[in-house]
VEXRO-955232 format. One line per field, with one value per atom (N, C-alpha, C): residue in one letter; atom name; x, y, z. Coordinates in pm, whole numbers, padded with zeros to 5 digits. Each point is the difference from the previous one (the first is absolute). Layout:
N
residuo = (A, ...)
atomo = (CA, ...)
c1 = (X, ...)
c2 = (Y, ...)
c3 = (Z, ...)
END
This chain:
69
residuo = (X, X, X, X, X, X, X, X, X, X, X, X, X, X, X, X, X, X, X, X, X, X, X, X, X, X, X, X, X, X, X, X, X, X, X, X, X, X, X, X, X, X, X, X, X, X, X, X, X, X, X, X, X, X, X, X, X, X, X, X, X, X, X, X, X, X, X, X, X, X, X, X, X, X, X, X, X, X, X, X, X, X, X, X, X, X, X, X, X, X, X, X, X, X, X, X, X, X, X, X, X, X, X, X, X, X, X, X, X, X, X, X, X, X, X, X, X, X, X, X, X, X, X, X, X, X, X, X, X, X, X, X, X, X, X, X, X, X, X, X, X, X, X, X, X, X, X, X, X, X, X, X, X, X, X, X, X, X, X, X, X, X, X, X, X, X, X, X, X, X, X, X, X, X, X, X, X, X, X, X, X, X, X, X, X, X, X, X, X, X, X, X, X, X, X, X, X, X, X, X, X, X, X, X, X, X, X)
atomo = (N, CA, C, N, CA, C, N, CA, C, N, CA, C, N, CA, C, N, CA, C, N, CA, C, N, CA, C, N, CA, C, N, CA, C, N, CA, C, N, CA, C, N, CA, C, N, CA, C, N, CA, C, N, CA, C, N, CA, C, N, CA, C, N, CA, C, N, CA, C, N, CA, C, N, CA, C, N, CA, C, N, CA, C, N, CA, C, N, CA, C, N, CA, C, N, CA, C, N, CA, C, N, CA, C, N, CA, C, N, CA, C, N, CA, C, N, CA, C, N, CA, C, N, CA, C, N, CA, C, N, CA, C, N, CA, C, N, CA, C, N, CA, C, N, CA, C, N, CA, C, N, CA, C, N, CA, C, N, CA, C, N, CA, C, N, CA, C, N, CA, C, N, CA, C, N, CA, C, N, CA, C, N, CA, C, N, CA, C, N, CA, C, N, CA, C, N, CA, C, N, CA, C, N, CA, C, N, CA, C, N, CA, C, N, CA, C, N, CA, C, N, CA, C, N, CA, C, N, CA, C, N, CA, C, N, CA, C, N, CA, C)
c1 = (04372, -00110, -00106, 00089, -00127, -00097, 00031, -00097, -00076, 00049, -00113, -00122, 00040, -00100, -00071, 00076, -00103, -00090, 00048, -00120, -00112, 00074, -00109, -00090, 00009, -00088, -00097, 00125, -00127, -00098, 00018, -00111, -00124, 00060, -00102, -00071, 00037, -00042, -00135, 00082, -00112, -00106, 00023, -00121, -00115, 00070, -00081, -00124, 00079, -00091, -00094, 00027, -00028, -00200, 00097, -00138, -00073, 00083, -00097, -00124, 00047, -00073, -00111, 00047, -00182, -00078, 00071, -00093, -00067, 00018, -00063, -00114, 00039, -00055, -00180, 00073, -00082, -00134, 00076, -00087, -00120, 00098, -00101, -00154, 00093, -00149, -00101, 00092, -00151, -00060, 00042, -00097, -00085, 00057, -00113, -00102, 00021, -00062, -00121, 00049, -00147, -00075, 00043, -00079, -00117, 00050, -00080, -00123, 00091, -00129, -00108, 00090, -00110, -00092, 00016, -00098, -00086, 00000, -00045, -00095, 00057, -00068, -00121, -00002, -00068, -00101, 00033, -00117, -00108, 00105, -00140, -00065, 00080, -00116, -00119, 00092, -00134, 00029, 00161, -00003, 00014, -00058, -00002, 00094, 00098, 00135, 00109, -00084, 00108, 00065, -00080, 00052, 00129, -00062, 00097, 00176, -00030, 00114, 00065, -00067, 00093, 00053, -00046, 00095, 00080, -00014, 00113, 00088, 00004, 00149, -00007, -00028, 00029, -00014, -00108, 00009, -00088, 00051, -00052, -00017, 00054, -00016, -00190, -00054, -00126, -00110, 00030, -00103, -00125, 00060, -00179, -00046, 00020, -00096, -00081, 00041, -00101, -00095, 00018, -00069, -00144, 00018, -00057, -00111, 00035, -00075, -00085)
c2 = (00886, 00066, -00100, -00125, -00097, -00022, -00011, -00041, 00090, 00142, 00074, 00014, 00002, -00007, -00168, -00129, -00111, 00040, 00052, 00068, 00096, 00068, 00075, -00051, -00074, -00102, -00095, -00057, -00068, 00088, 00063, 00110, 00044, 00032, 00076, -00122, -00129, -00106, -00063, 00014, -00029, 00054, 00187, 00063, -00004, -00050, -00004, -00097, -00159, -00095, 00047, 00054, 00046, 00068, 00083, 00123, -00138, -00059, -00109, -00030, -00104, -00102, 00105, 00127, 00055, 00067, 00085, -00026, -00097, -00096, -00148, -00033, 00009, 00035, 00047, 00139, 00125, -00009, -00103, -00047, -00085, -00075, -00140, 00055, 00075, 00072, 00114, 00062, 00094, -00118, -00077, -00113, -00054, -00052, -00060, 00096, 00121, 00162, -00032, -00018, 00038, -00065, -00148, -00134, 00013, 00024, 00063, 00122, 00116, 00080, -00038, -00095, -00068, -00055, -00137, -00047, 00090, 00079, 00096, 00056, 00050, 00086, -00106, -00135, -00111, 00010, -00046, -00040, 00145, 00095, 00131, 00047, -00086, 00004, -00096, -00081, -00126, -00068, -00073, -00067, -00119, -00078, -00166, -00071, 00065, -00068, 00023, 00060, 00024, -00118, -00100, -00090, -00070, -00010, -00075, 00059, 00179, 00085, -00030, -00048, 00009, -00160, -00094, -00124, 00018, 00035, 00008, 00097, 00079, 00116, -00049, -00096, -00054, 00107, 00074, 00107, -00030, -00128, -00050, 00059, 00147, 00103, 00040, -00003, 00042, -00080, -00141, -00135, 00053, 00099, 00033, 00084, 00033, 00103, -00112, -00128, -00126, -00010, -00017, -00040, 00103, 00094, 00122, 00012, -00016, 00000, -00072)
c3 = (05444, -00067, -00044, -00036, -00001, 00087, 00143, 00113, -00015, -00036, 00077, -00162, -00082, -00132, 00077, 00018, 00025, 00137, 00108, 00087, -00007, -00137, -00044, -00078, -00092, -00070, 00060, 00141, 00112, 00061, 00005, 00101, -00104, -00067, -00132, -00071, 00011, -00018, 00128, 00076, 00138, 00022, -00025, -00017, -00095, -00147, -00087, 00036, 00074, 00046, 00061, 00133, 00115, -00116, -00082, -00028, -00098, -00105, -00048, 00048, 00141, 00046, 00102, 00023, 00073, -00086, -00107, -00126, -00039, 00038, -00073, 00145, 00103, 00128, 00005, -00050, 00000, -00128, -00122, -00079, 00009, 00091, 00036, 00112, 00064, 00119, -00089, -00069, -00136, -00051, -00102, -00046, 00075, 00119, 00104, 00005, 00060, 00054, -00095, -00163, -00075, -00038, 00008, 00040, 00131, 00078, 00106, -00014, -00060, -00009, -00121, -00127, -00084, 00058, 00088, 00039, 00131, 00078, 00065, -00107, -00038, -00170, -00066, -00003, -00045, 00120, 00141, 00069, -00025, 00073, 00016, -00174, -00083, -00102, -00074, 00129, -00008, -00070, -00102, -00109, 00063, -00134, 00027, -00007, -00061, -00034, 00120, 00134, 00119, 00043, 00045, 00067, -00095, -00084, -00114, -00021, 00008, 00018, 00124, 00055, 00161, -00024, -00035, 00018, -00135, -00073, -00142, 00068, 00053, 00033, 00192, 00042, 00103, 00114, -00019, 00110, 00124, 00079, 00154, 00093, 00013, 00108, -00088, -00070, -00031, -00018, 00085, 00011, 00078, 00060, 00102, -00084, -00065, -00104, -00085, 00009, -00089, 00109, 00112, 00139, -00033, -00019, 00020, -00120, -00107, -00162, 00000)
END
């Protein structure tokens, strides 16, 4: 009866990780997501503080939008 309570503990243990770490996943890509539409939100409103937003939150996929300004 022991094994099967310690297999049950491993499993229900594994999953918990399992859901942890793409919750944490799933976090990391929303945060990015609104970093993104912030600075989007900055250029088409013309702020001065764009460029500056894009090297402080390291967002290098949006260097041609400096090209462009």
């Amino acid at each position: 009866m022991q094994k099967f309570y310690l297999i049950l503990i491993t499993v229900f243990g594994i999953l918990f990780l399992f859901t942890f770490f793409s919750y944490e996943n799933v976090k990391e890509k929303y945060e990015y997501a609104q970093k993104l539409n912030k600075a989007y939100e900055m250029f088409v409103n013309g702020d001065v503080r764009f460029e500056d937003y894009i090297t402080k939150n390291k967002l290098d996929e949006l260097n041609y939008l400096l090209e462009r300004k």
